[in-house]
C-alpha positions as CSV (number, residue, x, y, z in Angstrom):
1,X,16.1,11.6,6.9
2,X,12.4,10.9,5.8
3,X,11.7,9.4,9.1
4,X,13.3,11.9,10.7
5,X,10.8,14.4,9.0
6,X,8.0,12.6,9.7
7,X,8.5,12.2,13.2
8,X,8.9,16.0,13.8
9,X,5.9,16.5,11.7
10,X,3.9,13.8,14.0
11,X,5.6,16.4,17.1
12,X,3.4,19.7,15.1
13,X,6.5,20.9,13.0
14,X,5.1,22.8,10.0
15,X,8.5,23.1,8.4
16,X,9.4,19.5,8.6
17,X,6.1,18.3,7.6
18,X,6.5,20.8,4.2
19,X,9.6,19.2,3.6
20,X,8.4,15.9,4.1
21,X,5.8,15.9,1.5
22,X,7.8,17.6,-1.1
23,X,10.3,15.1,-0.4
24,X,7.6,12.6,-0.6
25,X,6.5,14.0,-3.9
26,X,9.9,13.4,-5.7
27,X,10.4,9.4,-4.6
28,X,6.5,9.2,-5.8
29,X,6.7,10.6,-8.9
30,X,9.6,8.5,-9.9
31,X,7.8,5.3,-8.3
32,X,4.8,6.3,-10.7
33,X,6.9,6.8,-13.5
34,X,7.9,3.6,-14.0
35,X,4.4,2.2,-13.7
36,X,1.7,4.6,-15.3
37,X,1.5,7.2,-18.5
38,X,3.4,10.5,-17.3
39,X,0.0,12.6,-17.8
40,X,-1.8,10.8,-15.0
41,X,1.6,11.0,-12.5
42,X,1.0,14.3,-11.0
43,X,-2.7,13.4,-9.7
44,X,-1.8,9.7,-8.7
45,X,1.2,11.2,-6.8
46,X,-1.7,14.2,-5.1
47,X,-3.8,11.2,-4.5
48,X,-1.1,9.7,-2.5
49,X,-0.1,13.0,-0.6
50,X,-3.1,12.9,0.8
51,X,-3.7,9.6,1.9
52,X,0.0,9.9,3.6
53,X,-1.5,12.8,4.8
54,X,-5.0,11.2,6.7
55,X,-2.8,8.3,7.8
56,X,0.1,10.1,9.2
57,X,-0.8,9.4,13.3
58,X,-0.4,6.1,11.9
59,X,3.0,5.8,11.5
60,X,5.1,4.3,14.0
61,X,8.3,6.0,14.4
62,X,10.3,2.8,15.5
63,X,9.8,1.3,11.8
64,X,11.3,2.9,8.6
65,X,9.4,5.5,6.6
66,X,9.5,4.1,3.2
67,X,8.2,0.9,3.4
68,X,5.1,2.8,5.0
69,X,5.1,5.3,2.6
70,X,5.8,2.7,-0.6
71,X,2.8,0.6,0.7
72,X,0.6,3.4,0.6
73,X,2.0,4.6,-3.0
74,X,0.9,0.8,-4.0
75,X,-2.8,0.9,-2.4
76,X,-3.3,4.2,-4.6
77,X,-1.3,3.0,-7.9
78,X,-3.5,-0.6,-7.6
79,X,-6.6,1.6,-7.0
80,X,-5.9,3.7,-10.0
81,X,-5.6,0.6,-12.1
82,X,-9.0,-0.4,-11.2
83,X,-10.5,2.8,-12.1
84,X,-8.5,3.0,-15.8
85,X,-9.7,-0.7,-16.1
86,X,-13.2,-0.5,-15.1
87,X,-13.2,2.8,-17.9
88,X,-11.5,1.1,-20.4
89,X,-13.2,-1.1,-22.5
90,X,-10.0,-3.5,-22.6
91,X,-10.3,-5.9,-20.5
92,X,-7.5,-6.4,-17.2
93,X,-5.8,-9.6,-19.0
94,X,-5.2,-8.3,-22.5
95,X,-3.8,-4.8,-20.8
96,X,-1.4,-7.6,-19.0
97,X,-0.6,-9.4,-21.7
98,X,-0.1,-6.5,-23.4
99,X,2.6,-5.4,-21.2
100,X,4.0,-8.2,-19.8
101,X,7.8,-6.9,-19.2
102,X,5.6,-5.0,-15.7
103,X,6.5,-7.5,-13.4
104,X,5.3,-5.2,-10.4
105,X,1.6,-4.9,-11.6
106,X,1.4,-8.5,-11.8
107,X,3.0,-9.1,-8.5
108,X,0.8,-6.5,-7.1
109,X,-2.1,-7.7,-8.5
110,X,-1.6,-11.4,-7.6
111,X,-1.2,-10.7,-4.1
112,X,-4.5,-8.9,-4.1
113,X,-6.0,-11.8,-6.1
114,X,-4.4,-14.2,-3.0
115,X,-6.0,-11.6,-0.2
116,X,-9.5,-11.4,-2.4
117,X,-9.2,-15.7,-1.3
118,X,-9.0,-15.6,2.2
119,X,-11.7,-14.6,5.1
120,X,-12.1,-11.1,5.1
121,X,-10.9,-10.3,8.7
122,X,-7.7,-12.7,7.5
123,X,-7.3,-10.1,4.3
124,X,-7.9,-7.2,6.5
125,X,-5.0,-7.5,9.0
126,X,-2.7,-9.1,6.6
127,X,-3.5,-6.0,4.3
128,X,-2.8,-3.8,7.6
129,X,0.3,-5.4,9.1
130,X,2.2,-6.8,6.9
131,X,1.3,-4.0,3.9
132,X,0.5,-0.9,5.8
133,X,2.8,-1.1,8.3
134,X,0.7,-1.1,10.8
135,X,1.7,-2.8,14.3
136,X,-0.4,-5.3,15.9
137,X,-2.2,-2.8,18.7
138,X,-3.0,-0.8,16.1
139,X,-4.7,-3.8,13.0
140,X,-6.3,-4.9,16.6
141,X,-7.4,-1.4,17.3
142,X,-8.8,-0.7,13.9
143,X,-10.6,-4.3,13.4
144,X,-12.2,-4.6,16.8
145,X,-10.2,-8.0,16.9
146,X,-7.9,-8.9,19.7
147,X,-4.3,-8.3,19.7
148,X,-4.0,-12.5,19.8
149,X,-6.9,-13.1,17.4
150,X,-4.9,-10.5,14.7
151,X,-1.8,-12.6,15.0
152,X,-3.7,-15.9,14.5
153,X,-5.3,-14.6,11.3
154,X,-2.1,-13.4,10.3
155,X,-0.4,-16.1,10.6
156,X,-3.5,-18.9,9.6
157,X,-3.9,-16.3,6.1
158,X,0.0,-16.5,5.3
159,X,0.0,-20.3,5.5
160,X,-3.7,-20.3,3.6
161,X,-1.8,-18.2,0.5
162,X,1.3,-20.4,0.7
163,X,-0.5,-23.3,0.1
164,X,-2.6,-21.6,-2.3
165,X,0.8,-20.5,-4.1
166,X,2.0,-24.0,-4.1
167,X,-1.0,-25.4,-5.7
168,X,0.3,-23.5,-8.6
């Protein structure tokens, strides 16, 4: 249904793309929920809306809507953590440690400590394709990188944080 929405809204339905985003704003704020105090859900969740909404001629209508949309959610949750982090005066481990049953921030944090390891243009299409959702034409589009050069550093930064991975 949600891709459904979307792709009408992509076509300039008005009606469609309200439903979208209040449909979009109930799966968020139960994503949130589960991940950040309820006071600080209804502007991570506004945050969001409007990132879905700059990036929505980015979608591609062949691929499912909420992996797209749950990869966006996750850029904006892992940017919120930053800016609570960076405010607070505890430090990013004891908050983990504190709350160690969160299996998700660590997961999403790990993966962004394996991207911060590899060569930026690796990070950047990895972070596009296989995160975003973006397809291939599109990472090549946005990085000034050939379609074959974005599928090498795809593939050369996924063996780089395997072995990385293994090392540990």
């Amino acid at each position: 249904m949600l891709r459904q929405l979307m792709l009408a809204a992509q076509a300039g339905d008005r009606q469609a793309y309200a439903r979208l985003l209040r449909e979009c704003q109930i799966w968020l704020s139960r994503y949130f929920a589960r991940r950040i105090p309820p006071s600080q859900i209804d502007d991570l969740v506004q945050e969001t809306l409007i990132s879905v909404h700059r990036k929505r001629a980015t979608y591609d209508g062949e691929r499912a809507f909420l992996p797209w949309l749950a990869a966006i959610g996750r850029y904006r949750w892992i940017d919120h953590l930053r800016k609570v982090y960076r405010a607070s005066e505890t430090g990013l481990d004891e908050a983990l440690h504190a709350a160690p049953q969160d299996d998700t921030v660590i997961d999403g944090l790990s993966v962004d400590a394996l991207l911060q390891q590899l060569p930026a243009r690796q990070a950047e299409v990895i972070r596009l394709v296989k995160i975003a959702g973006y397809s291939i034409t599109e990472a090549a589009e946005r990085t000034g990188q050939s379609e074959s050069l974005v599928k090498v550093n795809i593939h050369r930064g996924i063996r780089k944080m395997s072995a990385l991975i293994e090392k540990v």
